[in-house]
PyMOL Python script that loads the backbone (N, CA, C, O; Angstrom):
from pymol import cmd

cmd.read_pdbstr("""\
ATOM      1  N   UNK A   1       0.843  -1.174   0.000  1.00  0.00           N
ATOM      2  CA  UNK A   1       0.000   0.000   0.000  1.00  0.00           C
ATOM      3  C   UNK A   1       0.889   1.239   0.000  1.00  0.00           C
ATOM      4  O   UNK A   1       1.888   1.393   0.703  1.00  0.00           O
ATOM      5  N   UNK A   2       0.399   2.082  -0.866  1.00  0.00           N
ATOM      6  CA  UNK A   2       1.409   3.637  -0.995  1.00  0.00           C
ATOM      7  C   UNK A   2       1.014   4.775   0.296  1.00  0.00           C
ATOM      8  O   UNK A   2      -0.090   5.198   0.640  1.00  0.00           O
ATOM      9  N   UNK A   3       2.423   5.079   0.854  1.00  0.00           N
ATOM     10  CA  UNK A   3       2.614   5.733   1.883  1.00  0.00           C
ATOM     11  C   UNK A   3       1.307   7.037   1.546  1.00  0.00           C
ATOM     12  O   UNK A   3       1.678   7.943   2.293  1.00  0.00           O
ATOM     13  N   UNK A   4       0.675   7.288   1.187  1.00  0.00           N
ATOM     14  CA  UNK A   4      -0.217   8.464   0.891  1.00  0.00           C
ATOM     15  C   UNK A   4      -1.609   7.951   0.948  1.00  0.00           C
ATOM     16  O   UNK A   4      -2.587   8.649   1.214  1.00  0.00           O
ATOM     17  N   UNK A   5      -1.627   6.745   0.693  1.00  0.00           N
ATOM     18  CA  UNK A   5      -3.143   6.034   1.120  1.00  0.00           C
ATOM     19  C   UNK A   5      -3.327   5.187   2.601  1.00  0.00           C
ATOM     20  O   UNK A   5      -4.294   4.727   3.209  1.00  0.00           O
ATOM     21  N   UNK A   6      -1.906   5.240   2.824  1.00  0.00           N
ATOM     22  CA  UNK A   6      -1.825   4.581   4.167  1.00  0.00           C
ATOM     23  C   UNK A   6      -2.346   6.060   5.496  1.00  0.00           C
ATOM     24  O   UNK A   6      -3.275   6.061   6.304  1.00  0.00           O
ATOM     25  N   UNK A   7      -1.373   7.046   5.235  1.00  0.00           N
ATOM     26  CA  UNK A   7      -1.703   8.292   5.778  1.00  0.00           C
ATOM     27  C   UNK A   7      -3.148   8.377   5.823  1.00  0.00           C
ATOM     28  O   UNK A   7      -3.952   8.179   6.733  1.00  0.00           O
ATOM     29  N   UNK A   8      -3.265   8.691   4.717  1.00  0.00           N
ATOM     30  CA  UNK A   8      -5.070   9.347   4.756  1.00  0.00           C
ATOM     31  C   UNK A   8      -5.969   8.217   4.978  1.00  0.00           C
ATOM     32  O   UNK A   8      -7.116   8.600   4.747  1.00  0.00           O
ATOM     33  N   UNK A   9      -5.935   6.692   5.412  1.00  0.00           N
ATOM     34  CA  UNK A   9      -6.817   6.311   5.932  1.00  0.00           C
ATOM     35  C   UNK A   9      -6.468   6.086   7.314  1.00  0.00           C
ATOM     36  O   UNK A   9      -7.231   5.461   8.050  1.00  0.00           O
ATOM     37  N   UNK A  10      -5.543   6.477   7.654  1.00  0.00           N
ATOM     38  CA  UNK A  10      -5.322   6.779   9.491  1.00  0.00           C
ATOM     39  C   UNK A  10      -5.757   7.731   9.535  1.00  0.00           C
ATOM     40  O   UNK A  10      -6.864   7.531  10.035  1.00  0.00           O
ATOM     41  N   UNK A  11      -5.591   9.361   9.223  1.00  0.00           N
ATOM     42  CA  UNK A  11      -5.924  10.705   9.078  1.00  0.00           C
ATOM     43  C   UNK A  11      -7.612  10.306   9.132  1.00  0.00           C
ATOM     44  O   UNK A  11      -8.240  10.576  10.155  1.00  0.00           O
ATOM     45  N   UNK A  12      -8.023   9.909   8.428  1.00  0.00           N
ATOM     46  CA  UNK A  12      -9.911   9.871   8.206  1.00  0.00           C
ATOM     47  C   UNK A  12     -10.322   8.828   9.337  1.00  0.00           C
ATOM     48  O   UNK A  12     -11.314   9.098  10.015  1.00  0.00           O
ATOM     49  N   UNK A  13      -9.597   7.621   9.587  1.00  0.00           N
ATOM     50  CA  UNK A  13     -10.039   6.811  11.021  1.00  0.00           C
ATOM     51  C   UNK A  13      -9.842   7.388  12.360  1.00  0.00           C
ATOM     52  O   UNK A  13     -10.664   7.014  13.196  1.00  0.00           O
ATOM     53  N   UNK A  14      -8.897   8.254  12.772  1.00  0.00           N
ATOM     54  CA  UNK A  14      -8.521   9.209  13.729  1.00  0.00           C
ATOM     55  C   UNK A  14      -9.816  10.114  13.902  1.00  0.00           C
ATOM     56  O   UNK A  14     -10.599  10.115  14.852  1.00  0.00           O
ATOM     57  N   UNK A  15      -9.841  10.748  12.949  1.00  0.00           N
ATOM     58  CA  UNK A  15     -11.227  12.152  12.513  1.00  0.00           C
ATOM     59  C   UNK A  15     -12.211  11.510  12.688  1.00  0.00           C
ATOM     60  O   UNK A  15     -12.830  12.180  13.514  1.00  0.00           O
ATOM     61  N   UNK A  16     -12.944  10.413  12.406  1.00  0.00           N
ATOM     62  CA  UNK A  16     -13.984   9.647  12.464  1.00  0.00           C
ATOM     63  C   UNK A  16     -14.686   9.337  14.115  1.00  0.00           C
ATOM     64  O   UNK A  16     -15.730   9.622  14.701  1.00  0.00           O
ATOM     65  N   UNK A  17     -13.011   8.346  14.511  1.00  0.00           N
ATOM     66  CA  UNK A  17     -13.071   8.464  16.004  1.00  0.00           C
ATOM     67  C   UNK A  17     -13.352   9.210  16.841  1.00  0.00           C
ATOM     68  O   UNK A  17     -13.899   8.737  17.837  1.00  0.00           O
ATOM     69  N   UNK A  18     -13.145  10.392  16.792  1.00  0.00           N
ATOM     70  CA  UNK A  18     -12.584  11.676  17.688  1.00  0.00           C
ATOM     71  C   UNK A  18     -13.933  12.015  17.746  1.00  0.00           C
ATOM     72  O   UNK A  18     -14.587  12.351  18.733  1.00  0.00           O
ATOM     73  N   UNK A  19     -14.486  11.820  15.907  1.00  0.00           N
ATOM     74  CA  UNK A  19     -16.249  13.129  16.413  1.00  0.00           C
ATOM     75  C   UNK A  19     -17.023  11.869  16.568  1.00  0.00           C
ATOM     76  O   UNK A  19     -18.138  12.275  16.895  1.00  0.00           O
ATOM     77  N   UNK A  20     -17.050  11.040  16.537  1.00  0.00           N
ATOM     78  CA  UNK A  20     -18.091   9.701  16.580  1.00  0.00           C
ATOM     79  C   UNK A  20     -17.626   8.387  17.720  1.00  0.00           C
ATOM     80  O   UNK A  20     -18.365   7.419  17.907  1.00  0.00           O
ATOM     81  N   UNK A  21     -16.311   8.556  18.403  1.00  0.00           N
ATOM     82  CA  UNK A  21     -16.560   7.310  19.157  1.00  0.00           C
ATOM     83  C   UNK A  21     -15.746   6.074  18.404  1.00  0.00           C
ATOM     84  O   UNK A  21     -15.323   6.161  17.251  1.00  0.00           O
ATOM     85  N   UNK A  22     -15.603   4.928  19.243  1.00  0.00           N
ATOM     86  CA  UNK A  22     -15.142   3.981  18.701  1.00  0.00           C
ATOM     87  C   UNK A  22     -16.077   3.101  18.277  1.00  0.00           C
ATOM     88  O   UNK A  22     -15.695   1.931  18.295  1.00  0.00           O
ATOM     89  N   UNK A  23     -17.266   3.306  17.874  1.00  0.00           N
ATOM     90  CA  UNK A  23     -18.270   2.643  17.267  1.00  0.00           C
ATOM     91  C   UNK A  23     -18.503   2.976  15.880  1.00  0.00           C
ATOM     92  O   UNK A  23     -19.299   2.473  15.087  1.00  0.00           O
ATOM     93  N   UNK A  24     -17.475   4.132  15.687  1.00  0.00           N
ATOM     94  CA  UNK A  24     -18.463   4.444  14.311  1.00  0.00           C
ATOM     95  C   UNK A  24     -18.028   3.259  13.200  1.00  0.00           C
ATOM     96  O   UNK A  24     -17.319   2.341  13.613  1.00  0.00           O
ATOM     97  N   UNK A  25     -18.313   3.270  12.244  1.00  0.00           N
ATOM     98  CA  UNK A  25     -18.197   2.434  11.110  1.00  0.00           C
ATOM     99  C   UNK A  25     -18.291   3.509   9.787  1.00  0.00           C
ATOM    100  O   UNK A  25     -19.141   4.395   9.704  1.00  0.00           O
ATOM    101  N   UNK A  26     -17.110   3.206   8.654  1.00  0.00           N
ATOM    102  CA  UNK A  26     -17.164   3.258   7.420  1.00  0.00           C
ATOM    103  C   UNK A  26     -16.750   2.659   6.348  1.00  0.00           C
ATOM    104  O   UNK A  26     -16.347   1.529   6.625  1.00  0.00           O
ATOM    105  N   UNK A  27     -16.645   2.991   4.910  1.00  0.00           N
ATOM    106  CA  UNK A  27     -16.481   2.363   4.095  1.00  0.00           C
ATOM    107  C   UNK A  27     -15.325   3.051   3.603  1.00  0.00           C
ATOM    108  O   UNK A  27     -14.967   4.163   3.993  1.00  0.00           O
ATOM    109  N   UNK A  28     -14.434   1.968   2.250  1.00  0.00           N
ATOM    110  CA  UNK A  28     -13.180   2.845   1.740  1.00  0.00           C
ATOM    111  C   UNK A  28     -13.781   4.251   0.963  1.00  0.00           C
ATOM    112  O   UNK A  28     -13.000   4.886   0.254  1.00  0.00           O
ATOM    113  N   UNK A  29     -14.710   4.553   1.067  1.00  0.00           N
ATOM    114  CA  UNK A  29     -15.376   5.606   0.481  1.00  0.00           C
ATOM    115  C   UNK A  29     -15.328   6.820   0.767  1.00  0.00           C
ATOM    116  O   UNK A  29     -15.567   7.791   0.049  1.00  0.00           O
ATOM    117  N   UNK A  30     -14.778   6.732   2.623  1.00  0.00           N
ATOM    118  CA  UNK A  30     -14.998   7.539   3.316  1.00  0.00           C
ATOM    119  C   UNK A  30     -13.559   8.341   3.222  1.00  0.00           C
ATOM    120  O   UNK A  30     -13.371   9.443   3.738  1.00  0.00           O
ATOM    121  N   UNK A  31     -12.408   7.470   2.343  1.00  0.00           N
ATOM    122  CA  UNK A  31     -11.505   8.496   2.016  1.00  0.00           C
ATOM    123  C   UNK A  31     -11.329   9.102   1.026  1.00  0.00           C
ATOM    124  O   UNK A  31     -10.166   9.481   0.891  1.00  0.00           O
ATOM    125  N   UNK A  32     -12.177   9.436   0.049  1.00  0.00           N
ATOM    126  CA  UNK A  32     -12.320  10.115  -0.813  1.00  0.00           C
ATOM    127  C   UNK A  32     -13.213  10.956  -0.540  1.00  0.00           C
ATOM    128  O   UNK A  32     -14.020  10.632   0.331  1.00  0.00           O
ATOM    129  N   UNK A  33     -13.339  12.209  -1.154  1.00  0.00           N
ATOM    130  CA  UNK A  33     -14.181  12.967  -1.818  1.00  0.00           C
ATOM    131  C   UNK A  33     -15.421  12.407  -2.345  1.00  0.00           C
ATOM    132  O   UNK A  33     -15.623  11.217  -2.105  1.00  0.00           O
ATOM    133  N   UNK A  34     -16.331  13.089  -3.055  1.00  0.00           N
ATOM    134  CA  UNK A  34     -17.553  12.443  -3.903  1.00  0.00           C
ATOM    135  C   UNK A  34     -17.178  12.813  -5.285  1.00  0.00           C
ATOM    136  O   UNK A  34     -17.875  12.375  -6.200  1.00  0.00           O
ATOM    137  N   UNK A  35     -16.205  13.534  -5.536  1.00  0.00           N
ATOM    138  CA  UNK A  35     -15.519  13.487  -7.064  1.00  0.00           C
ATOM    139  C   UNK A  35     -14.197  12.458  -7.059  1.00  0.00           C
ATOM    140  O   UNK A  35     -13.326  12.429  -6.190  1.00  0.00           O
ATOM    141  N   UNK A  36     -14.274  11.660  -8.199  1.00  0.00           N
ATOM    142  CA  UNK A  36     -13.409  10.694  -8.438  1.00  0.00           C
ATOM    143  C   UNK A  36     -11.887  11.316  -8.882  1.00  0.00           C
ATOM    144  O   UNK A  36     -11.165  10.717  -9.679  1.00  0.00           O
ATOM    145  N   UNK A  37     -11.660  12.093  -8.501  1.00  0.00           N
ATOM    146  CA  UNK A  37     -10.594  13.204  -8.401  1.00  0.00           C
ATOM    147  C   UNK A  37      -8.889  12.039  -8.312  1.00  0.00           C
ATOM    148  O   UNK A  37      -7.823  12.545  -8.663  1.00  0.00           O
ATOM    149  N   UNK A  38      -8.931  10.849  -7.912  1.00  0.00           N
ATOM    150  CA  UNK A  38      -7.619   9.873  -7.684  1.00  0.00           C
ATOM    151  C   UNK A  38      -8.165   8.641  -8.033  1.00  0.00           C
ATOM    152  O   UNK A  38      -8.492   7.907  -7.100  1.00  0.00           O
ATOM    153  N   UNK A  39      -8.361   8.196  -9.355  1.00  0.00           N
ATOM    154  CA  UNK A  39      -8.742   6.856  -9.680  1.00  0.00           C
ATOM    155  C   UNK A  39      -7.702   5.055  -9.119  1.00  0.00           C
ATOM    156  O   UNK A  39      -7.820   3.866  -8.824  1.00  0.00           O
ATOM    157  N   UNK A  40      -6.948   5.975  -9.284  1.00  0.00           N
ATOM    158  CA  UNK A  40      -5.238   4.919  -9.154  1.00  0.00           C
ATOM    159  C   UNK A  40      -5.456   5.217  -7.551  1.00  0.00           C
ATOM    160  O   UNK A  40      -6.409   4.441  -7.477  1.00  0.00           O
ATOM    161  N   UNK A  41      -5.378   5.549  -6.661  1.00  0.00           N
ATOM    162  CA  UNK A  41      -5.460   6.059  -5.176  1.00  0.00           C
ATOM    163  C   UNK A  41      -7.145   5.290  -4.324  1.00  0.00           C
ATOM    164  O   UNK A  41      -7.405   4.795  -3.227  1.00  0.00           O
ATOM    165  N   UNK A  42      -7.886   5.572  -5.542  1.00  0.00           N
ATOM    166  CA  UNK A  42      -9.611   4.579  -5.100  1.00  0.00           C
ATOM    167  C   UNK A  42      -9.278   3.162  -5.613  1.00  0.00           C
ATOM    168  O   UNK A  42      -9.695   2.319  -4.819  1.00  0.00           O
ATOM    169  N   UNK A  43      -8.679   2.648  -6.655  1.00  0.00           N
ATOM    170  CA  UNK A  43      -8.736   1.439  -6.785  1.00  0.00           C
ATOM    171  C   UNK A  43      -8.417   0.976  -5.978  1.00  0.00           C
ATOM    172  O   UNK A  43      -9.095   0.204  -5.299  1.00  0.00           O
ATOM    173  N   UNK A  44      -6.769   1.433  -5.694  1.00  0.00           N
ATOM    174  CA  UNK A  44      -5.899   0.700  -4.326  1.00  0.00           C
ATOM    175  C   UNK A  44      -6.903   0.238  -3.468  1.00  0.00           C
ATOM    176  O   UNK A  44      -7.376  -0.891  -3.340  1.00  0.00           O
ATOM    177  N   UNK A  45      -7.250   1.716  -2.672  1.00  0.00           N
ATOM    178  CA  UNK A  45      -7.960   1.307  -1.233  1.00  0.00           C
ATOM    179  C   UNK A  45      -8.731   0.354  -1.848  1.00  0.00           C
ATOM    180  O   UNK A  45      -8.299  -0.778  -1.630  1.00  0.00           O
ATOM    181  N   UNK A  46     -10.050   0.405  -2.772  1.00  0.00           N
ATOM    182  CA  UNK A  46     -10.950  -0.896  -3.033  1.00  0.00           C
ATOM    183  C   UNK A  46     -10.232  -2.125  -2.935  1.00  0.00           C
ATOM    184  O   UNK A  46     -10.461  -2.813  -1.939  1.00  0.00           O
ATOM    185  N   UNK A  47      -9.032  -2.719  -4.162  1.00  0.00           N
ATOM    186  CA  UNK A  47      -8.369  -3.776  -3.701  1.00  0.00           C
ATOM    187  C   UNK A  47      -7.994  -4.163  -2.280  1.00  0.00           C
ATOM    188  O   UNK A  47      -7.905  -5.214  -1.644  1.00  0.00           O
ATOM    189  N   UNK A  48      -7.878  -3.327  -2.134  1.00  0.00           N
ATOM    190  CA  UNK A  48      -7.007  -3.718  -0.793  1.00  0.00           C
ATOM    191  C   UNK A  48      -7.895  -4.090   0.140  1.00  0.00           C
ATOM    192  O   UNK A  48      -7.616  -5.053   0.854  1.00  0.00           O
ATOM    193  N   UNK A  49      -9.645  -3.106   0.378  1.00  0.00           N
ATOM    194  CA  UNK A  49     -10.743  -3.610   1.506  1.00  0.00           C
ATOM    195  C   UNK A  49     -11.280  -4.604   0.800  1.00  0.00           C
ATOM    196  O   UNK A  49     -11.541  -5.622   1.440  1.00  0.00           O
ATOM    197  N   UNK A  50     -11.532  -4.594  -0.406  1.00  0.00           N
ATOM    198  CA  UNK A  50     -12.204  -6.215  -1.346  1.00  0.00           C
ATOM    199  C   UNK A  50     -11.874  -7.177  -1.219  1.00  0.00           C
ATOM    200  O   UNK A  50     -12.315  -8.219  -0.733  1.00  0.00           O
ATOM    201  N   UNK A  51     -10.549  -6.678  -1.939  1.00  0.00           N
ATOM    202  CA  UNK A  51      -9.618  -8.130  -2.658  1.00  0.00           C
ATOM    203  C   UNK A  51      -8.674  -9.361  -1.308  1.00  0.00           C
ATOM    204  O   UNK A  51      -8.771 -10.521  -0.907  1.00  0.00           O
ATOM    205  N   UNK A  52      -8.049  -8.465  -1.132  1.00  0.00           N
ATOM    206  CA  UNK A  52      -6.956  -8.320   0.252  1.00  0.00           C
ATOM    207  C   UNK A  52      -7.428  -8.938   1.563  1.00  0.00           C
ATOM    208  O   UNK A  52      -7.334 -10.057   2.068  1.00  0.00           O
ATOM    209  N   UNK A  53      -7.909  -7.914   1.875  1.00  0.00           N
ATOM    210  CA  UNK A  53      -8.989  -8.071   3.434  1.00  0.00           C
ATOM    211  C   UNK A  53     -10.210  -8.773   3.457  1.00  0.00           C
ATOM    212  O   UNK A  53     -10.488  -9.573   4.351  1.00  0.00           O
ATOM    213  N   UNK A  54     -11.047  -8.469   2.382  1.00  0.00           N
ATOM    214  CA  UNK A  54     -12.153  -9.574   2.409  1.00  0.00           C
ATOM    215  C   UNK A  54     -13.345  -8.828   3.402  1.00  0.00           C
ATOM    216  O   UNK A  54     -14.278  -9.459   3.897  1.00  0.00           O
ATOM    217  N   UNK A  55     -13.137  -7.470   3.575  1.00  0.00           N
ATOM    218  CA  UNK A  55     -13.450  -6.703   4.275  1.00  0.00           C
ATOM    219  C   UNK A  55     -15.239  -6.683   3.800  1.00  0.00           C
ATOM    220  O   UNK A  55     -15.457  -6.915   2.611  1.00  0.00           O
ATOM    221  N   UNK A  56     -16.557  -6.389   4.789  1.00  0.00           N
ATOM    222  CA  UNK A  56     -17.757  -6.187   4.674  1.00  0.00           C
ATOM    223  C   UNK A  56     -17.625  -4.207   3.957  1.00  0.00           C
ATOM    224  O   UNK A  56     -16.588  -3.554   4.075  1.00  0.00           O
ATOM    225  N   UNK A  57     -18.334  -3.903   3.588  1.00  0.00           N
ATOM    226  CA  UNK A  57     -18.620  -2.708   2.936  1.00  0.00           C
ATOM    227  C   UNK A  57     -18.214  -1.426   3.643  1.00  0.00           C
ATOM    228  O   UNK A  57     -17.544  -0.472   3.249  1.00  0.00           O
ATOM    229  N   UNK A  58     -18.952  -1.739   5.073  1.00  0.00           N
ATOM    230  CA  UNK A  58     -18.692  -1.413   6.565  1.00  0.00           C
ATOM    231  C   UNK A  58     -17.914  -1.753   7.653  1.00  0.00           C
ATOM    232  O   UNK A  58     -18.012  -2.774   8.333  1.00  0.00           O
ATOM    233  N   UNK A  59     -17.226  -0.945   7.767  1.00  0.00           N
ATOM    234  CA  UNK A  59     -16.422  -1.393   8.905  1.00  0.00           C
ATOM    235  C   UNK A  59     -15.509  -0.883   9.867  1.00  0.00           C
ATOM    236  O   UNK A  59     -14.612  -0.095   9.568  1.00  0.00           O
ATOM    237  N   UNK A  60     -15.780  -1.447  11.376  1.00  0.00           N
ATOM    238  CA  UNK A  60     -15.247   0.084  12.029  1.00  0.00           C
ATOM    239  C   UNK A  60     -14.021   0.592  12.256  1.00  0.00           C
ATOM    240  O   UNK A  60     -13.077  -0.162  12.493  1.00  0.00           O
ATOM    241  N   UNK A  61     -13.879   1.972  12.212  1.00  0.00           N
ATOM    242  CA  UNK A  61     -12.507   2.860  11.741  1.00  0.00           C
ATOM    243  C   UNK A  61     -11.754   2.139  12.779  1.00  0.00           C
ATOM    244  O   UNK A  61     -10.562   2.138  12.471  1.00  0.00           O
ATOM    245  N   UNK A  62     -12.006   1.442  14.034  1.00  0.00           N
ATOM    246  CA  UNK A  62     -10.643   1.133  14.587  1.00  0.00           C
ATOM    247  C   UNK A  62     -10.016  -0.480  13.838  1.00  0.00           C
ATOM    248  O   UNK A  62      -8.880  -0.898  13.617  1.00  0.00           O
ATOM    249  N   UNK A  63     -11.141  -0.947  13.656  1.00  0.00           N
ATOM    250  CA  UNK A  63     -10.633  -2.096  13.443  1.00  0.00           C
ATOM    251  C   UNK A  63      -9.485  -1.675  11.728  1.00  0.00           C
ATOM    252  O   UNK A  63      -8.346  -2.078  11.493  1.00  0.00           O
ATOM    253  N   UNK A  64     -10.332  -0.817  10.904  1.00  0.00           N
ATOM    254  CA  UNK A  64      -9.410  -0.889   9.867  1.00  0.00           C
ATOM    255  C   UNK A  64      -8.109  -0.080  10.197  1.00  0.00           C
ATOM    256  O   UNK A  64      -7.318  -0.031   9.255  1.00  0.00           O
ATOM    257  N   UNK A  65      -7.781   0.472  11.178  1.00  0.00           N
ATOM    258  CA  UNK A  65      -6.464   1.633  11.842  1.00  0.00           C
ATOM    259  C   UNK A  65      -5.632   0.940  12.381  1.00  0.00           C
ATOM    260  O   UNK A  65      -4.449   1.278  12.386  1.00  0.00           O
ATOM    261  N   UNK A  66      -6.142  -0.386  13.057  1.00  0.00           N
ATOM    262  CA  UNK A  66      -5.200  -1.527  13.441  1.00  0.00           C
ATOM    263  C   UNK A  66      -4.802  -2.110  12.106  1.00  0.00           C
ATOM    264  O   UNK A  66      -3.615  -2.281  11.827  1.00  0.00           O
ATOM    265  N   UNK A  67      -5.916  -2.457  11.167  1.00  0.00           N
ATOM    266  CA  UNK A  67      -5.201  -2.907  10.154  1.00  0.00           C
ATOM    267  C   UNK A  67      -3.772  -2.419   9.960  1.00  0.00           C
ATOM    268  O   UNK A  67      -2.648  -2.837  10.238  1.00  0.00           O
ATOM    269  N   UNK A  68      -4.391  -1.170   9.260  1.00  0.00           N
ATOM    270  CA  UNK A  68      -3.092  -0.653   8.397  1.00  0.00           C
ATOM    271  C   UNK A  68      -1.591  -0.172   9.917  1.00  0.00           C
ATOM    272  O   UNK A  68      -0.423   0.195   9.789  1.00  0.00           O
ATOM    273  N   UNK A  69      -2.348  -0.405  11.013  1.00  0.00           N
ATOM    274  CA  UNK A  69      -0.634  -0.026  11.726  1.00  0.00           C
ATOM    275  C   UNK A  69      -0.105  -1.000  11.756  1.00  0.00           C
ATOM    276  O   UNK A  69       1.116  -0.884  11.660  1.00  0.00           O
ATOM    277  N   UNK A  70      -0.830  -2.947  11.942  1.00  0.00           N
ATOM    278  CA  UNK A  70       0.082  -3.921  11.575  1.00  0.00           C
ATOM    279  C   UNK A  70       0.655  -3.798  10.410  1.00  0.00           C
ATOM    280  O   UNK A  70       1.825  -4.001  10.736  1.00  0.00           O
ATOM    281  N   UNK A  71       0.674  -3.563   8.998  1.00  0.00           N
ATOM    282  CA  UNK A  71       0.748  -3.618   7.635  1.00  0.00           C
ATOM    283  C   UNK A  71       2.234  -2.549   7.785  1.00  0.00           C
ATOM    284  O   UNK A  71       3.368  -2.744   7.347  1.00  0.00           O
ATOM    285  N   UNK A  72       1.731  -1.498   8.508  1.00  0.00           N
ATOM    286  CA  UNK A  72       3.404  -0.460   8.977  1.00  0.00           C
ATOM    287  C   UNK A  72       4.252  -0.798   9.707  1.00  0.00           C
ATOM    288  O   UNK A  72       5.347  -0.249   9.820  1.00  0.00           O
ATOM    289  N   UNK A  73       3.750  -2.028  10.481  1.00  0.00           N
ATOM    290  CA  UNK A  73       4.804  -2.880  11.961  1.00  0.00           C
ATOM    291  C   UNK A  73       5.731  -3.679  10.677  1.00  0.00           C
ATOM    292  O   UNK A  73       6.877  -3.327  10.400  1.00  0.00           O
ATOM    293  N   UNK A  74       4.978  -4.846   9.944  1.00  0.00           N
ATOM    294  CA  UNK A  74       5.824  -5.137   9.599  1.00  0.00           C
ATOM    295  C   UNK A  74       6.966  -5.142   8.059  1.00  0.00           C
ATOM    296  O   UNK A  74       8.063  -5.699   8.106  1.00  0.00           O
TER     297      UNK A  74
END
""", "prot")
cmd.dss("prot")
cmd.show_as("cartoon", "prot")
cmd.util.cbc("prot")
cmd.orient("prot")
């Protein structure tokens, strides 16, 4: 995963947390915009919650923030 999609889905799971709690839940959707403005940057994340993870549509920002800090551990 590229150091710039790794950032901004900690950056948006952090922000998520902070105003909503450790309950909230989202989708890789939630790091983009609503303009498709980074096609190469949306696929990634999709592969990666689809393909990769096997991930539900939904899912909550801590659990995917642990993801990606194991994925930076090793």
């Amino acid at each position: 995963m590229s150091p710039e999609l790794r950032n901004k889905i900690i950056e948006v799971c952090d922000k998520k947390l902070s105003q909503k709690g450790s309950n909230v839940g989202l989708s890789f959707y939630a790091f983009f915009s609503n303009k498709n403005e980074n096609p190469v940057l949306l696929f990634e994340a999709a592969t990666w919650w689809i393909k990769t993870n096997q991930l539900d549509h939904f899912e909550k920002a801590l659990k995917i923030k642990v993801l990606i800090e194991k994925e930076m551990a090793n």
